[in-house]
C-alpha positions in Angstrom: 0.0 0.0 0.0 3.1 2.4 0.8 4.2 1.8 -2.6 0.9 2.9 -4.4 0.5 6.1 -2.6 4.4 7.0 -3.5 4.1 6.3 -6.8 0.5 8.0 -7.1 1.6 11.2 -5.4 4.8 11.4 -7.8 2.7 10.8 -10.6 0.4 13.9 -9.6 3.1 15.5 -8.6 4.5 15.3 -12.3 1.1 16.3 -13.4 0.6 19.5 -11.5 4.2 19.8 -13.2 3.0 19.6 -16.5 -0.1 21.3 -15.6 2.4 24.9 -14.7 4.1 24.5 -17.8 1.2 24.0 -19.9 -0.2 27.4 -18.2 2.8 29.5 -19.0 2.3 28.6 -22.6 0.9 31.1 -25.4 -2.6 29.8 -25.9 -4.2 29.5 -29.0 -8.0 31.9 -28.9 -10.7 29.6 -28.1 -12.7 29.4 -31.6 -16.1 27.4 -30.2 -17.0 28.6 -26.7 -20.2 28.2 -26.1 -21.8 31.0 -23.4 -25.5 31.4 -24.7 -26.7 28.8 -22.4 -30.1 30.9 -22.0 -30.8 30.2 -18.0 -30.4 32.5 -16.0 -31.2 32.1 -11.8 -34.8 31.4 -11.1 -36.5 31.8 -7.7 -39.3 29.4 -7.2 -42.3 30.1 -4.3 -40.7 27.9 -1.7 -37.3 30.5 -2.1 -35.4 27.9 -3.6 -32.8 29.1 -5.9 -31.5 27.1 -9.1 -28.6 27.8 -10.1 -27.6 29.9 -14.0 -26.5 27.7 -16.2 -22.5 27.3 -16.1 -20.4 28.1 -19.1 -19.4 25.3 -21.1 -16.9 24.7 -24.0 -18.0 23.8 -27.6 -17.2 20.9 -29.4 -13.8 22.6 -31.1 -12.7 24.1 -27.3 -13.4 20.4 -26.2 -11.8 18.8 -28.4 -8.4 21.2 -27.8 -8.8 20.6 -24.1 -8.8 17.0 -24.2 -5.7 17.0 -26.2 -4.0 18.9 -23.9 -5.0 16.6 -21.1 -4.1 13.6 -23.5 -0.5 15.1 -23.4 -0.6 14.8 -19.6 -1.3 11.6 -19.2 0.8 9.9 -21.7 3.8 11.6 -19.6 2.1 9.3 -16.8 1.6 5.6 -19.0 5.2 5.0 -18.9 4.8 4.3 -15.0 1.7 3.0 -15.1 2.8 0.2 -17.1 5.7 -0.8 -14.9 3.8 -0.8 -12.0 1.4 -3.0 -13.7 4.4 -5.3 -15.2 2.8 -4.9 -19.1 6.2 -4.0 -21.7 3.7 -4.0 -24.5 0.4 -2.6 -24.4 -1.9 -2.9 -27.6 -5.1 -1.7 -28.3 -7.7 -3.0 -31.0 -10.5 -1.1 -32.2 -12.6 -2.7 -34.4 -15.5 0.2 -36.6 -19.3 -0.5 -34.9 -17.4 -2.5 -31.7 -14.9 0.8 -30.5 -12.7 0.1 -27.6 -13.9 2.3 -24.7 -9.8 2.8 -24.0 -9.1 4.6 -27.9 -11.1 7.6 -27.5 -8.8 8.6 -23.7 -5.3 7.0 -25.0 -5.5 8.5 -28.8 -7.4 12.2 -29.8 -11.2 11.9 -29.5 -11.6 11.2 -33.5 -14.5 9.4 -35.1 -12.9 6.3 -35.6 -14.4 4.1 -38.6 -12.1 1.7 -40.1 -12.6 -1.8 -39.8 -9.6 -2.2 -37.1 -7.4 0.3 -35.8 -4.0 -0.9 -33.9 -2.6 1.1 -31.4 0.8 -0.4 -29.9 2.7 1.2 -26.5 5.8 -0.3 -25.7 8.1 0.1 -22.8 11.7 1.0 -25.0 13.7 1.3 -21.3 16.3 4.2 -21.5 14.3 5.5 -24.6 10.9 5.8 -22.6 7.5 5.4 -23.9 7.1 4.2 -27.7 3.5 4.3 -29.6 2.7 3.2 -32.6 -0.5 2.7 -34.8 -1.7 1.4 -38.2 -4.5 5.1 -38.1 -4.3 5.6 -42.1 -5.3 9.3 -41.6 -2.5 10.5 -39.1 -3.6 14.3 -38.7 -1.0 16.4 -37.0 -2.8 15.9 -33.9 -2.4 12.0 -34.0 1.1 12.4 -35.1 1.5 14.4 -31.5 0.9 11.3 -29.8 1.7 8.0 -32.3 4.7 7.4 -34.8 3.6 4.9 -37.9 4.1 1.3 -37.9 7.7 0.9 -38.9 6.1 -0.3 -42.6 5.3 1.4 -45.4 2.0 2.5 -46.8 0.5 1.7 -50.4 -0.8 4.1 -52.6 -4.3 4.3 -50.8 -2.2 5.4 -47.4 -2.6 2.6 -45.7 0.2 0.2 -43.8 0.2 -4.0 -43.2 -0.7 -3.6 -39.7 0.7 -7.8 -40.1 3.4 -6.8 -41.0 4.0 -3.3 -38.5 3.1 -5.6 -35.5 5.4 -8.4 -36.6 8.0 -5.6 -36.9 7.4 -4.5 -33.5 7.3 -7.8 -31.8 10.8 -8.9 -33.1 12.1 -5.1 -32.4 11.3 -5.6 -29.2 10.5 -8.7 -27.9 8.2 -7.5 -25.0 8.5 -10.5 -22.2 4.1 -9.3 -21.0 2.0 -7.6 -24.1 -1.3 -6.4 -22.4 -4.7 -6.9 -24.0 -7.4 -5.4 -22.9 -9.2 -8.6 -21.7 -9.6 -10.6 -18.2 -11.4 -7.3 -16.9 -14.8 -8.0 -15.3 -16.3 -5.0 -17.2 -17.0 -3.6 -20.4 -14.2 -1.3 -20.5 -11.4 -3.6 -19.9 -12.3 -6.6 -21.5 -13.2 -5.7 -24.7 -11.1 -7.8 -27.0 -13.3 -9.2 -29.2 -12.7 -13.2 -30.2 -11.8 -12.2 -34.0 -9.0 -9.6 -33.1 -7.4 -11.9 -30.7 -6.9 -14.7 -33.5 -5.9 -11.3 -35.5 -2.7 -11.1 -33.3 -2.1 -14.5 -32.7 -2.0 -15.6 -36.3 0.1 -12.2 -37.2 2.7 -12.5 -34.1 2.7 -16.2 -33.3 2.4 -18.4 -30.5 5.5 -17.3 -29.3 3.6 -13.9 -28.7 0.3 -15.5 -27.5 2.2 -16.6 -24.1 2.6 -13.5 -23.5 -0.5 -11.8 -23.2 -1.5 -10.7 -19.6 -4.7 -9.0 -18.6 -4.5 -5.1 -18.9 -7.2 -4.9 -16.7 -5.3 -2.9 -13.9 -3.2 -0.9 -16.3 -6.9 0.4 -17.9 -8.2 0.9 -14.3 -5.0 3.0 -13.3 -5.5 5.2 -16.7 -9.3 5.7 -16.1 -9.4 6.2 -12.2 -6.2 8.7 -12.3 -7.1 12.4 -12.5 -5.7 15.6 -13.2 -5.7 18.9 -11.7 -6.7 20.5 -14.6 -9.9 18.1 -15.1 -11.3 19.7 -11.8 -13.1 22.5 -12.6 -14.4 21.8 -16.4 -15.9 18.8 -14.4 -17.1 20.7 -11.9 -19.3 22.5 -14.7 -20.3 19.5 -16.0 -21.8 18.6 -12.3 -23.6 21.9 -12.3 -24.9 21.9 -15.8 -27.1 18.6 -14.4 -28.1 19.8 -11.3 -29.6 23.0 -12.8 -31.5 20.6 -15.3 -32.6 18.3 -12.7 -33.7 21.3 -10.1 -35.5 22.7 -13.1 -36.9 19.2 -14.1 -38.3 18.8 -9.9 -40.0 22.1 -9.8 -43.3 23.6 -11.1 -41.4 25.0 -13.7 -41.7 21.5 -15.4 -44.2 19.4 -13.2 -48.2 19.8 -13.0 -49.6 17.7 -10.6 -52.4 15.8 -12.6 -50.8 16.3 -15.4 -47.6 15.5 -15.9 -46.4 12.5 -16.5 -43.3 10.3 -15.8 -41.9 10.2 -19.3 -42.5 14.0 -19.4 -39.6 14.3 -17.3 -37.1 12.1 -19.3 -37.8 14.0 -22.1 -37.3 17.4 -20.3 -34.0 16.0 -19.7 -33.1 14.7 -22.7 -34.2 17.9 -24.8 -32.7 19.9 -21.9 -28.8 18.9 -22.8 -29.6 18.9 -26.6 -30.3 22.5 -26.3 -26.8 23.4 -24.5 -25.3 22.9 -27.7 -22.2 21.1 -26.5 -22.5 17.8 -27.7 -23.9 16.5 -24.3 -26.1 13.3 -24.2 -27.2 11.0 -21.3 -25.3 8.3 -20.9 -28.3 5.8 -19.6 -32.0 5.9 -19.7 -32.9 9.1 -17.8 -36.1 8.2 -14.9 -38.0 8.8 -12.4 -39.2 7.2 -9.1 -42.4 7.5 -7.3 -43.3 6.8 -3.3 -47.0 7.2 -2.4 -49.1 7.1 0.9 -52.9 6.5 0.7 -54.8 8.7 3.6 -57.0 6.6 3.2 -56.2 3.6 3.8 -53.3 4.4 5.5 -50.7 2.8 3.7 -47.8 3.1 1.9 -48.4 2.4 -1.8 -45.6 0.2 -3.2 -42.1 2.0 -4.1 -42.3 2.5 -8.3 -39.3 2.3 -9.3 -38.9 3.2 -12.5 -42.0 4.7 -12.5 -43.8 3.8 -15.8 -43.9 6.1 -18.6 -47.5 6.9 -18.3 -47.9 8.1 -14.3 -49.4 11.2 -13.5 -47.8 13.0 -10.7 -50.1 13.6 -7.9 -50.4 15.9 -5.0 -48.3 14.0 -1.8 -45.9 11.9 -4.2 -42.6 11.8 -3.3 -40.2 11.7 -6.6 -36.8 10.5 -7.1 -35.3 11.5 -10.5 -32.0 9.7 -11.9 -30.0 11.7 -14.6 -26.4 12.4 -16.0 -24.9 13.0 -19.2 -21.7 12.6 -20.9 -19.6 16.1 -21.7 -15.8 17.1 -22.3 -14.7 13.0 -22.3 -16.8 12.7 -18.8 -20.1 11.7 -17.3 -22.2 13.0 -14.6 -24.5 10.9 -11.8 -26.9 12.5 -10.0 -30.0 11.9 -8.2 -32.2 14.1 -5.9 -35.7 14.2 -4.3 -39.2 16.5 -4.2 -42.5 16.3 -2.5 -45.3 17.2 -4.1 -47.5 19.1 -1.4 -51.5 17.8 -0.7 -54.2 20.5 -0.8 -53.9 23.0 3.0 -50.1 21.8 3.4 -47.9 24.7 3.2 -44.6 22.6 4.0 -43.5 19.2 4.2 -44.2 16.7 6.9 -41.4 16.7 9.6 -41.0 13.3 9.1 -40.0 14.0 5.3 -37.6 15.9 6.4 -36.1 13.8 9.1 -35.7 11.1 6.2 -33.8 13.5 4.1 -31.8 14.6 7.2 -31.0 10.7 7.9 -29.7 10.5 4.3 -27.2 13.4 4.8 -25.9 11.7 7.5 -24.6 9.0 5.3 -23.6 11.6 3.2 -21.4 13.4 5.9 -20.0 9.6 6.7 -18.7 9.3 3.4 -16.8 12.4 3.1 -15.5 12.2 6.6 -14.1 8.6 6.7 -12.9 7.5 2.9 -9.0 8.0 2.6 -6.9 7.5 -0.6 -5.2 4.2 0.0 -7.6 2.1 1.3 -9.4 -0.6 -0.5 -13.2 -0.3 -0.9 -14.3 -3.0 1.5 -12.2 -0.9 3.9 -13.7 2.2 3.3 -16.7 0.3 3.3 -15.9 -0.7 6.4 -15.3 2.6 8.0 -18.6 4.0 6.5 -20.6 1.4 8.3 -18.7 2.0 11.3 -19.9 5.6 11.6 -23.4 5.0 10.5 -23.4 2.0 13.9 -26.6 2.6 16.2 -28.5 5.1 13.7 -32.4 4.9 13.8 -32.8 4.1 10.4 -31.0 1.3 7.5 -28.6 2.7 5.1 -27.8 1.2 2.1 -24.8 1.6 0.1 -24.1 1.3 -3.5 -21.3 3.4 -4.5 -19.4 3.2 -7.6 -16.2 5.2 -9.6 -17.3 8.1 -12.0 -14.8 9.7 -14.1 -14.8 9.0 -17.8 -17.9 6.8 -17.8 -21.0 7.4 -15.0 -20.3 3.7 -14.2 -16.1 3.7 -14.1 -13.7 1.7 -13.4 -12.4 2.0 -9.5 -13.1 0.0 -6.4 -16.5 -0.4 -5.2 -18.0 1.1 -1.9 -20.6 -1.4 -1.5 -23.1 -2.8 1.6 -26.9 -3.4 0.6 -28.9 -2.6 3.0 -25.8 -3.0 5.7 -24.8 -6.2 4.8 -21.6 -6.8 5.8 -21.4 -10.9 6.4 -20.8 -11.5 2.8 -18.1 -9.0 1.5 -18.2 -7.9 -2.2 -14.9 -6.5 -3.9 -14.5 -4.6 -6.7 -17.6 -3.0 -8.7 -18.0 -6.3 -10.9 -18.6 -7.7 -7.3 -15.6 -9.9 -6.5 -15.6 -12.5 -4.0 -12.2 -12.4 -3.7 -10.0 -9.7 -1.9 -7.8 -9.7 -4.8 -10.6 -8.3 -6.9 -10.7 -5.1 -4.7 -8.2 -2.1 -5.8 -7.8 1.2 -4.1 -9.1 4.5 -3.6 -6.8 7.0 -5.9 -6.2 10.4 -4.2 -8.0 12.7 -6.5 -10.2 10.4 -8.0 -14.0 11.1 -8.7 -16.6 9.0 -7.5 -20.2 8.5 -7.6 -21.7 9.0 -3.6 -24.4 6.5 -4.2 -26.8 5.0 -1.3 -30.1 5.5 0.0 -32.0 5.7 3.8 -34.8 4.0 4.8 -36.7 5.8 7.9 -39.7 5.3 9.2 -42.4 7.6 9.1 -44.9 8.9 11.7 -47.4 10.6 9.3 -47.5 7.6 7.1 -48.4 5.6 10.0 -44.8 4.2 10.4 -44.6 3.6 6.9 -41.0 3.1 5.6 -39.8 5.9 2.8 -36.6 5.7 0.9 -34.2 8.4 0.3 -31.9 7.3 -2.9 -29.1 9.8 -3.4 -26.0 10.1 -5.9 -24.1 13.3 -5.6 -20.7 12.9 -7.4 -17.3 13.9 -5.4 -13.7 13.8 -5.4 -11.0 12.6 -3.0 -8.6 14.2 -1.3 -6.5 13.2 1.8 -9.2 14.6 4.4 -11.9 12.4 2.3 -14.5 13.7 -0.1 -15.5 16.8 -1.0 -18.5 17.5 -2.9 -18.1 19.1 -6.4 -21.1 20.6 -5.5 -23.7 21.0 -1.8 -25.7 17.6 -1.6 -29.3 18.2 -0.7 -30.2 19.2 2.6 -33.7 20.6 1.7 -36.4 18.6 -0.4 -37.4 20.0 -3.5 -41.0 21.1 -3.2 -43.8 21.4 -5.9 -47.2 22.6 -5.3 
């Protein structure tokens, strides 16, 4: 564990180094900034404020940005790979099945040929050596990959047989990584037909020498910069200004609106910023109901189907996030929808919400970089022993994708008798990795607490608030919810 956190805190060390540099540079005008995001602060009756609309980058301003980040990591692979004992990592990328690992260790192109080869080779005293077959090598891709050491014919295009042939006699790489053996769609995406690809082109020989990259791909995707802060901190903002607007009269009628209402509001929500922004997963809501009159609590809904009308007294749980700038967003919030003569929400509402920021307050306070997630699991449920209500935890890595690689913080319902590692869900400790200082994560859990005006009817608080870590534990990229979200 002492040799992780060295090595992690040189290698952010080296980035905040590169980071300086990079900001002493003359900088190119940004050509595509987009700042006509058209929402401005609104009030709403109850005094709650949403937020205006952050500034965000257009496509050409993204695209410029993630280069530059691009540049900073690749000063990093070179010791990722040692630490992960790979001499030879190659990539495969086949048009209609893309490897999630191209578009964050080559420029974020539109990649359509029928397989693209990207090579990185440990060359010792030499450093970091890449390669790739691309057959449209822009001077951006040149910034980051020489050719395959072949020729090309008179349509551009090299024997990528032939260039990894080349390569594996050059250099004779005793581990060549593949991105297989992972237990999740990023880093096991070799497909069966590129694998017989590079057995057949580099021999069997070569084939004894494939390892997993499955930790080298988590170490790439759960490292972060300094300079990634903030543009994903607008990112954050941007969805919780469309979710507060998407819980709020300003979107919901009660009797009238209905549950796919609010997907769409979403979804057309982040078309209009103009940015290139999608959702990532199927945008939807949750509903939680209690009958007066029979005094019970209708059944959780969850996902609530398209066609429910919102009434007066429903609580609602909305679950969003796009993708923006190379990232993704999670997030997921609350609202009550007040009954005819109430003028606030019941106090035991908001001691369910108030339960719910208490797991909030025990993640931040007791995660450390270094541990593994069982152990900060651990430590969560330590904090949360003897509280009046039943937690539930569920939380993942965010970063690059809304569900991203990084070890799992993870106890359903409190469970701790049979331990899960890892966010594929391990049983094995091995499975488990650690918590990177810096890294983003996904605060996901919910709190069960009884209720006294539903008759001691249970309600569920689900909440996902996304949050980096630093050595004091996690800090919120922006204030989780402390007050529900009322509609009348």
């Amino acid at each position: 564990m002492t040799g992780w956190n060295e090595r992690h805190i040189g290698l952010a060390a080296g980035a905040i180094v590169v980071l300086s540099i990079a900001s002493c540079a003359p900088q190119e005008p940004h050509q595509g900034t987009h700042t006509d995001t058209g929402r401005d602060p609104v009030e709403l009756f109850d005094g709650r404020v949403i937020p205006a609309m952050p500034e965000l980058l257009g496509i050409r301003d993204q695209y410029g940005l993630r280069l530059d980040w691009l540049a900073q990591k690749r000063e990093m692979l070179l010791d990722m790979m040692r630490e992960h004992e790979i001499e030879m990592w190659i990539v495969v990328s086949e048009e209609f099945h893309p490897d999630p690992v191209t578009q964050y260790v080559a420029p974020p192109l539109h990649y359509t040929r029928r397989r693209d080869v990207m090579v990185f080779v440990d060359a010792g005293e030499e450093g970091l050596a890449s390669y790739s077959d691309y057959w449209r090598p822009t001077a951006d891709y040149s910034r980051f990959f020489d050719p395959m050491p072949v020729s090309r014919n008179a349509r551009n295009i090299q024997d990528t047989r032939a260039g990894l042939l080349t390569l594996w006699e050059r250099y004779e790489p005793a581990t060549i990584g593949l991105n297989m053996g992972g237990a999740r769609g990023h880093d096991s995406t070799i497909t069966h037909d590129s694998y017989k690809f590079l057995v057949e082109t580099m021999g069997r020989e070569a084939e004894l020498r494939f390892v997993s990259a499955a930790g080298l791909i988590e170490d790439v995707f759960d490292t972060r910069l300094a300079s990634e802060l903030e543009p994903y901190r607008s990112l954050v903002l941007a969805t919780d200004v469309i979710a507060q607007t998407a819980l709020s009269n300003e979107v919901i009628t009660p009797g009238v609106t209905r549950a796919v209402d609010i997907k769409w509001f979403f979804e057309e929500s982040v078309a209009e910023l103009g940015v290139g922004g999608k959702p990532w997963f199927e945008i939807h809501v949750a509903v939680q109901r209690f009958d007066p009159e029979t005094g019970t609590m209708i059944p959780y809904v969850h996902p609530a189907p398209d066609d429910l009308i919102f009434q007066r007294g429903d609580i609602i749980h909305l679950d969003c996030g796009f993708d923006y700038l190379g990232f993704a967003s999670d997030w997921q919030k609350v609202a009550y929808i007040l009954r005819e003569g109430e003028r606030t929400v019941p106090q035991g509402l908001r001691t369910a919400l108030s339960n719910a920021n208490l797991v909030h307050e025990a993640f931040a306070s007791e995660s450390r970089p270094g541990m593994t997630g069982w152990e900060a699991t651990l430590a969560i449920a330590r904090k949360l022993e003897g509280v009046d209500f039943l937690p539930s935890l569920y939380s993942h890595a965010i970063g690059y994708h809304g569900h991203a690689l990084g070890p799992s913080i993870n106890a359903r319902d409190m469970d701790l008798s049979s331990p899960t590692y890892g966010y594929s869900g391990s049983t094995s400790p091995e499975g488990d990795s650690y918590l990177r200082d810096g890294a983003y994560r996904s605060i996901e859990f919910s709190a069960t607490t009884a209720v006294p005006e539903y008759d001691g009817g249970t309600v569920t608080i689900p909440m996902e608030d996304d949050a980096y870590l630093t050595t004091n534990g996690y800090i919120y990229f922006r204030p989780y919810q402390t007050e529900w979200y009322v509609i009348r």
